[in-house]
N, C-alpha and C positions, 0 to 999 in steps of 0.2 A: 101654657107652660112657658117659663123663662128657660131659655138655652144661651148657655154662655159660649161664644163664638168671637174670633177674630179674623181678620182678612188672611193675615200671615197664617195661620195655619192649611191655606189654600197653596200655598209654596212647595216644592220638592224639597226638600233641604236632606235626603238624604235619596238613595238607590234602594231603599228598602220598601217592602209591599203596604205597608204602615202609612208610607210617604208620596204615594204615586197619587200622580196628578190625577184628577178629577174623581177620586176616593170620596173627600166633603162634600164636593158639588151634587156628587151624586145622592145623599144626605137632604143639603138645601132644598134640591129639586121637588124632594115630595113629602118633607114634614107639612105638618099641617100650617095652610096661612095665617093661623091667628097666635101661633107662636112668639114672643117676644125677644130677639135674640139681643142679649145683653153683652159689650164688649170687654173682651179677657183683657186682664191684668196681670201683667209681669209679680209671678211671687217674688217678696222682699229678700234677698240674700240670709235674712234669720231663720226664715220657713225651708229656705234648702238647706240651710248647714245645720238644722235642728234635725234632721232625718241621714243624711249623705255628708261623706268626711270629707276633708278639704282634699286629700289627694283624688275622688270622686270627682269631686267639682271643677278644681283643676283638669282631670281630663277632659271631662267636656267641654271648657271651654277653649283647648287647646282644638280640639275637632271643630270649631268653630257653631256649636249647637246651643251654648248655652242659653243666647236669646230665645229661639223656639221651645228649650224643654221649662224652661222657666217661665215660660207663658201658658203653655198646658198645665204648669206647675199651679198657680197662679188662677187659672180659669174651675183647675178642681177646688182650689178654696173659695172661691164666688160658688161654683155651684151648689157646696156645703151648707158657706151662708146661705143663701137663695132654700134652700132643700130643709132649713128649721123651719122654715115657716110655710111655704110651698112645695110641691114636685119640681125640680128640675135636673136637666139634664146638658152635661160638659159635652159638648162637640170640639172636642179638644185632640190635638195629636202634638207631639208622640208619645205614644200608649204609656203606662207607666208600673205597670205589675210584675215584671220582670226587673227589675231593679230594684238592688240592696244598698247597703250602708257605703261600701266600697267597689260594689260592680254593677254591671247591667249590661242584661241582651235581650234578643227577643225584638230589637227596635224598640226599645226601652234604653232610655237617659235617665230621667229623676222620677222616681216613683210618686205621681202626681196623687195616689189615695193617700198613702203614707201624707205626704205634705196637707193636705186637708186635712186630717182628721188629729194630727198632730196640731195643728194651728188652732182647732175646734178645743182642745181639750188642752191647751196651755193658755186661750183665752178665757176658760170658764163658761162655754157657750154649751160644753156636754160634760157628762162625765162615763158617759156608756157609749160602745158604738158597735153596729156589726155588717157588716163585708159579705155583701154575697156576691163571690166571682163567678160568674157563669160563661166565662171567656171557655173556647178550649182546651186552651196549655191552661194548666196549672201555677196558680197568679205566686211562685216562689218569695219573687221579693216582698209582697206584701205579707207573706205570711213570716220572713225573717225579720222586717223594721216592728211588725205590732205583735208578735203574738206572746212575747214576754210583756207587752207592756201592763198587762193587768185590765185595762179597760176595753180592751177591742175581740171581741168573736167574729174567727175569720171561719168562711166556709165554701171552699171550691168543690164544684159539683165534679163527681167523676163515676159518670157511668155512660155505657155506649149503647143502653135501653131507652130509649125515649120516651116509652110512659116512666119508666123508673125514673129517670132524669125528672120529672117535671112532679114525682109524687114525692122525691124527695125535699124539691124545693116549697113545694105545700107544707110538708112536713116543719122541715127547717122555721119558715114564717108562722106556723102557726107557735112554735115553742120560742123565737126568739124573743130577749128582751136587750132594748136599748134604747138613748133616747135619740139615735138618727141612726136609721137604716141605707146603708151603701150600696153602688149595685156597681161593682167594678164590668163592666157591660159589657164583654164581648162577642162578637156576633160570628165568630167563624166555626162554630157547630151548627150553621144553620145548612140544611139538605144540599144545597146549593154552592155550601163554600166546601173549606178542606175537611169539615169537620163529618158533614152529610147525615147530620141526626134530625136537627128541629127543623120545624115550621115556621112560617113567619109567623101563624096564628097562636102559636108556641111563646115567644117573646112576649106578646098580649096576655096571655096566661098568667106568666112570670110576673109581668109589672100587674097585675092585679091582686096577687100572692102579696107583696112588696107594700101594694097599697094596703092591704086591706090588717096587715100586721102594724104597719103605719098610724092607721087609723085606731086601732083596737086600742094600743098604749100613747095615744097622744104623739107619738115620736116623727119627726123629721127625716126626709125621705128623696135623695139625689140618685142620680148614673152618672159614671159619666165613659166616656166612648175606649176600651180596649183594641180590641182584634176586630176583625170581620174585612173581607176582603174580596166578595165577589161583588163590585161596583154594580152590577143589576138589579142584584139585592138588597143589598146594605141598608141605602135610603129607607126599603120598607120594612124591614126588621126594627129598625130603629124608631120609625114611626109607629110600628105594631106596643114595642115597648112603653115608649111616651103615654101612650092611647092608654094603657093599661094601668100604666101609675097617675092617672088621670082620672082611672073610672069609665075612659068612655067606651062604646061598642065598636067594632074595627067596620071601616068603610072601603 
């Protein structure tokens, strides 16, 4: 699998749980070695101001973020690209689901799905797309930038059953249609973080759902990195994911 990764995203650039040092490393550590990580790219100024207003953008870059959020900006549209024709997944920060047209929190800047899937479908590359957030919090901004858009089915999971959780997202995959399936990825429902629901082997499940509705309609199929925040974990959650929009058996 391609993962689109940069050094700088290895950086503190802010005090927030999102941004603490050795979060990615932890990641690195135990994705699989035949992963190919592919280096992020700064989105173009058109792709944030086609999502976020200028007085948005302006603030960021007055906090001095705009480099970094426009490089996860940027790495979600690589992995879009990358995800028509492959599985891949954004090891990108900072997060981007909490961010709207004129705000953002959560440790959220520019709403990095929004800016890929807007880029996908002003390119001609889709015309269908659908967003399953399975982050904790409730992905707001993504669901305020696309869900008038006409072309995007957003669907944040919320329930605090764990078989219900994971029969709802069988469900969801089996009825979705588009032609590239989203995984706004967050990992802090997992037993271990704040959320104390899933399993690692859980996330495996997920991307197998992801995959296999992927496969069904021919459609194109990315994650890329929200929440999650218990560094012990993370890495294997993430890995557990990969494995599964992959096809393979967890090791």
């Amino acid at each position: 699998m391609k993962v689109v990764f940069h050094e700088d995203f290895l950086r503190t650039y802010t005090s927030d749980p999102a941004a603490e040092s050795g979060r990615l490393e932890a990641v690195l550590e135990v994705i699989p070695g035949d992963v190919e990580l592919v280096t992020a790219r700064a989105a173009d100024d058109a792709d944030i101001e086609a999502v976020h207003t200028p007085g948005h953008i302006a603030r960021v870059r007055n906090m001095g973020l705009h480099p970094i959020a426009s490089l996860a900006a940027g790495g979600a549209i690589q992995s879009a690209e990358i995800g028509l024709k492959e599985p891949s997944f954004g090891l990108i920060r900072p997060p981007g689901h909490h961010a709207s047209s004129d705000s953002a929190w959560g440790f959220c800047f520019y709403n990095n799905m929004a800016v890929a899937l807007e880029h996908l479908k002003r390119s001609g590359a889709i015309e269908t797309a659908y967003v399953l957030d399975i982050d904790l919090h409730y992905g707001d901004g993504t669901v305020n930038l696309l869900k008038n858009k006409g072309y995007v089915t957003i669907h944040n999971v919320e329930t605090y059953e764990r078989l219900v959780y994971l029969k709802d997202v069988a469900d969801e995959m089996k009825n979705c249609r588009a032609d590239i399936i989203a995984v706004s990825a967050g990992f802090d429902n997992h037993e271990e973080d704040w959320g104390g629901l899933l399993r690692t082997d859980d996330y495996r499940r997920i991307g197998g759902y992801v995959r296999e509705a992927a496969l069904r309609q021919g459609a194109g199929i990315f994650a890329i990195l929200e929440g999650g925040y218990n560094h012990r974990v993370l890495g294997h959650n993430v890995r557990a994911l990969m494995q599964g929009m992959e096809g393979e058996e967890g090791s």
